[in-house]
N, C-alpha and C positions, 0 to 999 in steps of 0.2 A: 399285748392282746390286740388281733384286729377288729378293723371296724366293723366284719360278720361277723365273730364271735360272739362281740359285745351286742350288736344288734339279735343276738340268738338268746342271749338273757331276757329278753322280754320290752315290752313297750315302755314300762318307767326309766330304762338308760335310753332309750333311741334321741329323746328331744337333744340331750349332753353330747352323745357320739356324733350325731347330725353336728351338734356346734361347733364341736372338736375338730371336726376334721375340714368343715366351711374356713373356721377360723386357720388351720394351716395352710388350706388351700390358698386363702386370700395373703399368710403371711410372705410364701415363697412367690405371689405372683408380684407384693408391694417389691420383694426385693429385686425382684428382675424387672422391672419399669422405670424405678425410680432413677437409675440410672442413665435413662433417654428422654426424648422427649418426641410428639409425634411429628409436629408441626417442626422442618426442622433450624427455624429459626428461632427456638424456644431454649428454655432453658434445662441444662442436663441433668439439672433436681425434681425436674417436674417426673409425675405419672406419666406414663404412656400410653396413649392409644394403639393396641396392637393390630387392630382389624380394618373395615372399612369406617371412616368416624362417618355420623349421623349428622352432623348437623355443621354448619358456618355460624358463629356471631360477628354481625358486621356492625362494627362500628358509628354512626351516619349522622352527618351534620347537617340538621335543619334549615328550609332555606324559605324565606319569608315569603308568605302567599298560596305555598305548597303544601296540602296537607294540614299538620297543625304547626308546620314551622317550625317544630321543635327537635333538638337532638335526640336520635332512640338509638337504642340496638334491635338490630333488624336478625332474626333467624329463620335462617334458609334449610329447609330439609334436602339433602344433598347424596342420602340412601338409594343409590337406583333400583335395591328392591323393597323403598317404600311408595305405598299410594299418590305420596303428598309430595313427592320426588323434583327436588327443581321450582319449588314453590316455597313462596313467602309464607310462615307457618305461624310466626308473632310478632310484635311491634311494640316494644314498649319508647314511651317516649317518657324524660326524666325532668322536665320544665326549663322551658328558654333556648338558646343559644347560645353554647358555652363554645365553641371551637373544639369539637369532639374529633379526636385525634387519635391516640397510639390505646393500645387496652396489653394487657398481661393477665395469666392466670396465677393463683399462687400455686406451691410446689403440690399440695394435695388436690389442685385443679376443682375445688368445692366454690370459687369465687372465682369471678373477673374482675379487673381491676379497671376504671376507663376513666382518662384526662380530661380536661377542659382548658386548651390551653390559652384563653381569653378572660374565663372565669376562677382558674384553680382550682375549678373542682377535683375530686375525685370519686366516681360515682364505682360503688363495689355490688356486684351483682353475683347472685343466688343463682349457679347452672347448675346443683348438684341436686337440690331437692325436683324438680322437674325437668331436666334437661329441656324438652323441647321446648318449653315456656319460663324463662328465666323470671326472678321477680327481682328489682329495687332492694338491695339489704342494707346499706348504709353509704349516705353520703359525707362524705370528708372535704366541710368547707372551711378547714382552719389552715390551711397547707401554706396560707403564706406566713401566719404568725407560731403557727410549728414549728419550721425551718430556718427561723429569722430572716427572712426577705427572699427567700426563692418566687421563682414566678413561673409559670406556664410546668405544669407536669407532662412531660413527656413518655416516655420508656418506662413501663411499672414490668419489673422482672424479677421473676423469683430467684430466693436463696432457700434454704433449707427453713421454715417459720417465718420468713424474712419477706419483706416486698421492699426491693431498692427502686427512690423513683427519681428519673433526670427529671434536670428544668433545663427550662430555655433563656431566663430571664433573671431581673431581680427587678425588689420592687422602688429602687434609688433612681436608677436610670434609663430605665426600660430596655437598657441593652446588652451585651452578649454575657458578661460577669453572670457566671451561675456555677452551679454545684450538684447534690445529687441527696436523696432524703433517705432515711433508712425507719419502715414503717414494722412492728408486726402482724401478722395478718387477721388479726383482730380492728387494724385500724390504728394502733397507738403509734405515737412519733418515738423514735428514737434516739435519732442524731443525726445530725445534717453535715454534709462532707462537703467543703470550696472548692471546687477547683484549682489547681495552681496556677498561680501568674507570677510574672516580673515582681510584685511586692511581695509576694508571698512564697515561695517557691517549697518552703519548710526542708522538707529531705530530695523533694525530686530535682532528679540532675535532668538542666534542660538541652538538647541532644541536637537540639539546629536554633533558628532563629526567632521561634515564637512559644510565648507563653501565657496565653489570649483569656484564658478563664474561663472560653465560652465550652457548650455540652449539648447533647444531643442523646446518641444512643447509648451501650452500658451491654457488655457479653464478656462472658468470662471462661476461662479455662481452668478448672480446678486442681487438675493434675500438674502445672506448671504454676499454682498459688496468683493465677495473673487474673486482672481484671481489664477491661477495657473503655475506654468510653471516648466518644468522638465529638464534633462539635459543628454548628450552625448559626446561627442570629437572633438577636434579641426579641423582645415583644413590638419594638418599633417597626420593625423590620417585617416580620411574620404575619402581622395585623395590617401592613400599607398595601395597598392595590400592587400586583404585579408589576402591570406598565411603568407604575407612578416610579415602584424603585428602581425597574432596570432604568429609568433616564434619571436616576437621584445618585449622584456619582460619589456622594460623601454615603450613600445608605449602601451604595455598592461595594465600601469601603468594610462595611460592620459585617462582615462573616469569619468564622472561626479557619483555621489552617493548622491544625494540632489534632494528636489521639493524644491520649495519655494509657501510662499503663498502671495499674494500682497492686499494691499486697492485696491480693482476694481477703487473707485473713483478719486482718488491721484496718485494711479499707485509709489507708497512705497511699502519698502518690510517689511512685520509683519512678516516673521518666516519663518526659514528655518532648514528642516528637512531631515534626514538621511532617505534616499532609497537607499542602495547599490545595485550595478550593473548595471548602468544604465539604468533608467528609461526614455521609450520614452514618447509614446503617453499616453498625459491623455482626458479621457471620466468624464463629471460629468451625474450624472441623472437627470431626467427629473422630477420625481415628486415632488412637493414642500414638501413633506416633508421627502424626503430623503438626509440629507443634506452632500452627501459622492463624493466623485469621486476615481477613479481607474486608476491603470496604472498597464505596466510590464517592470520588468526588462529585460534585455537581456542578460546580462552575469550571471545572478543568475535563471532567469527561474520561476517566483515567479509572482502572482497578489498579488498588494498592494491595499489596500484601507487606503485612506484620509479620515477622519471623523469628525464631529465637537461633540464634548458633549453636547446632548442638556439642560444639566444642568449646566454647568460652563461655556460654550461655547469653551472651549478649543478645540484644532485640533491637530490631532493624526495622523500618517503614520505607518500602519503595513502589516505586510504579513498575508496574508490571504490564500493562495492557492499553490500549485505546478504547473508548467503548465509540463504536458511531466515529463520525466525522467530528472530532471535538470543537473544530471552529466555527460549526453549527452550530453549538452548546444544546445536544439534545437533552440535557438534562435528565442525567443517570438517576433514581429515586434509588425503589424498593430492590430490593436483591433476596435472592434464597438459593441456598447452596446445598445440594441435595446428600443423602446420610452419610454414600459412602467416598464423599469429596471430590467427586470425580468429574463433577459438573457445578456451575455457575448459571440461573438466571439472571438477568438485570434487565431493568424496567427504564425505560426512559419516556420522560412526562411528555416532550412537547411533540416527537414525532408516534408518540401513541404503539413505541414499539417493545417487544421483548426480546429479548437475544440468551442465546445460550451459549458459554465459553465451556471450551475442554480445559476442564481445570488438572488434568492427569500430571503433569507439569504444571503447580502451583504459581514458579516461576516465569514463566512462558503460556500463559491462557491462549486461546485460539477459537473465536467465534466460529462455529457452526453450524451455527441458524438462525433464525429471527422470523419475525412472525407478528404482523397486525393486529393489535387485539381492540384497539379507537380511535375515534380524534385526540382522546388524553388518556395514559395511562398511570398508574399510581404504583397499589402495593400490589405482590405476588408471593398467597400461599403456598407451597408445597407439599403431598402426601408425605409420609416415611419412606413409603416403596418407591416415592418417585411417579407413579403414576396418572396422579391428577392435580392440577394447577389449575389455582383458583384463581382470579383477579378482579381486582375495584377501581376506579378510578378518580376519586379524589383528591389534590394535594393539601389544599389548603382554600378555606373559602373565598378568600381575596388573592388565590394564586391559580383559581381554575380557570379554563377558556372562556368565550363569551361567546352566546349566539347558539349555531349548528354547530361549534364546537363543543360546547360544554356537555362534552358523554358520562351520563353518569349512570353507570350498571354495576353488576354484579354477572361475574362469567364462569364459567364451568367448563373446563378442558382434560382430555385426555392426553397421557403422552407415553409414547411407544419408541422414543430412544431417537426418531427420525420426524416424529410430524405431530402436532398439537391439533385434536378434532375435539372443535366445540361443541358441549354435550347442551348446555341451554346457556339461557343470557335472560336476567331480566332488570327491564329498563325502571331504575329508580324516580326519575323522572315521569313516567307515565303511573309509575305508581301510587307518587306524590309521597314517595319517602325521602327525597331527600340526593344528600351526596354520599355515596357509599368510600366509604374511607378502609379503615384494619378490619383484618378476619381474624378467630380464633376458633381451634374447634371445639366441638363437644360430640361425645358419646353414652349410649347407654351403660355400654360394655363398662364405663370406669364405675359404674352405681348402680350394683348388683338390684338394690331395692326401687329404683326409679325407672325398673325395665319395664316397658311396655307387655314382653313377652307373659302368656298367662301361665298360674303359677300349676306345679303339678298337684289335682286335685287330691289325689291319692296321696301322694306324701304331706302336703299342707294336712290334712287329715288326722293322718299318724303324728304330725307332729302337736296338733292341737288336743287331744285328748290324754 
């Protein structure tokens, strides 16, 4: 029967028809979403934002004397057919300064997840009952006797009910030895996975010269059962003044030069492979048949590409690119590689640049463009469609510039395939928030009941009597 007919029976079926058919509507649209993600450094379990998103969550590390000094998430209304367009909208601050760092959503995008990677926190936030105004829903400060001695939460990334979170540290020797925590998104501990090393190896075959234990980021490819995770420095490391380490020649010593690849299923480590300089963030692509993911180093200045043999199935780590003059060490950070893998940003910290590689040829990238966005630049979001690039500027609190160097904003850019036109910029510093660090976004469009939009009087009506 259809939904007029049934609605021609009379007003005591309309409230059930109405349900029935919201309720299919919402089921075909869960199925088509869940599959991507919008942000497209996210995970391909999450919900998608199909339209323009509403809003940024910026992650922001309080800085003593500023404001209240304390870590918040900062929400930027980012709608340019809203009033409030380009403006600071909320500011929740969480108590202290914790070293507020990387954030995740889980796969039903109802929470954010955000580190502390000085305190262990893990503060999980409420963006689904109000989007534009996020509230504090639960802080998780057991993470280090959860996991048996992880230290600094890094990468909170969804699985299917799942929140996988790296660390940086442990809490023996404050340095690179770390592993990876497997949460449900309720909050509860799981199980906690090491890394492999030379003592430890278990089943992974190690495939060049190093097998360091250390961990950083965490992205997965589901359709080849692979996981990935890369690697950086301990808490000794992370937490000492920049200068101090670049002249401390044993701390220069303490950075990770491994990805490992894991069973997605079993969450084992199958193989661990040599990427010197440590490599941060890894991006896989999007299209099913490109079975590769990317990352950069930091201390070498280098894109690698991960690749499988589509004939043997083996998997390979190589360089592939220069990013910048490497014996500058502009220092490659954030990276975002846009949906349909065609393209590469990459962010480099100290000459405050971003650059765009033709990734058409995965194997052979080729810069063609770049573009000033501060004195320091950090992470870089990307739309779905490609069209707007966001960017923050913070690395790390004892790893930012000093002086009239130290930019710390939040920026708004267009991009049109050829030229990046900044839509607004505001200065966190003048605001007295802080250092603006990870973005994530949020939408109306995902929470049908938290729309602003007014309801239809008429039908609200029929449906209530």
């Amino acid at each position: 029967m259809s939904l007029l007919s049934t609605l021609s029976r009379g007003k005591s079926l309309l409230p059930r028809a109405i349900g029935l058919a919201l309720f299919a509507t919402t089921a075909s649209f869960t199925t088509i979403t869940t599959s991507h993600a919008d942000e497209t450094c996210m995970s391909p379990y999450m919900a998608k934002i199909t339209g323009q998103e509403d809003f940024v969550y910026i992650w922001t590390l309080g800085v003593e004397g500023l404001g209240d000094g304390q870590d918040k998430l900062v929400t930027v209304d980012v709608n340019p057919k809203s009033d409030n367009y380009g403006k600071v909208i909320n500011s929740l601050s969480v108590g202290g300064r914790n070293e507020a760092h990387h954030s995740g959503l889980t796969d039903d995008r109802k929470y954010l997840w955000a580190g502390g990677l000085d305190t262990n926190k893990i503060f999980i936030f409420d963006v689904h009952s109000d989007p534009a105004k996020p509230t504090l829903h639960h802080t998780i400060d057991t993470f280090v006797s959860d996991t048996g001695g992880l230290v600094g939460p890094h990468t909170t990334y969804a699985l299917p009910g799942r929140m996988m979170v790296t660390a940086l540290s442990n809490n023996k020797d404050n340095g690179g030895r770390t592993g990876m925590a497997e949460y449900t998104n309720d909050g509860r501990h799981g199980a906690t996975h090491w890394n492999p090393r030379e003592e430890s190896l278990g089943d992974a075959v190690k495939t060049g010269e190093h097998a360091d234990g250390y961990g950083y980021d965490l992205r997965v490819l589901p359709r080849r059962n692979a996981m990935f995770t890369s690697s950086f420095t301990g808490w000794s490391n992370y937490m000492m003044d920049f200068g101090k380490m670049l002249g401390d020649a044993e701390a220069m010593k303490r950075f990770g030069n491994t990805m490992v690849r894991w069973d997605l299923h079993s969450r084992k480590p199958k193989q661990i492979m040599d990427v010197p300089g440590a490599p941060l963030e890894i991006r896989c692509a999007w299209n099913p048949r490109n079975n590769w993911c990317v990352t950069t180093t930091a201390l070498t200045s280098k894109i690698w590409l991960v690749h499988e043999n589509d004939e043997t199935g083996e998997w390979k780590a190589e360089p592939v690119a220069d990013v910048g003059d490497p014996s500058k060490i502009p220092l490659p950070v954030d990276i975002s590689l846009q949906a349909d893998d065609q393209g590469l940003w990459v962010n480099t910290f100290m000459d405050g640049k971003t650059r765009y590689f033709d990734m058409s040829d995965p194997f052979n990238p080729k810069q063609t463009y770049e573009k000033q966005i501060g004195a320091q630049v950090n992470m870089a979001s990307s739309s779905w469609d490609g069209k707007r690039i966001y960017y923050t500027s913070s690395l790390l609190g004892n790893w930012d510039k000093k002086g009239a160097d130290n930019d710390q904003y939040f920026k708004a850019y267009n991009w049109d395939g050829k030229e990046l036109v900044e839509q607004f910029a505001i200065d966190f510093t003048a605001e007295k928030l802080g250092r603006a660090h990870q973005m994530r976004f949020g939408a109306y469009s995902l929470y049908a009941n938290a729309s602003p939009v007014k309801k239809n009087t008429l039908l609200s009506k029929l449906i209530t009597e």
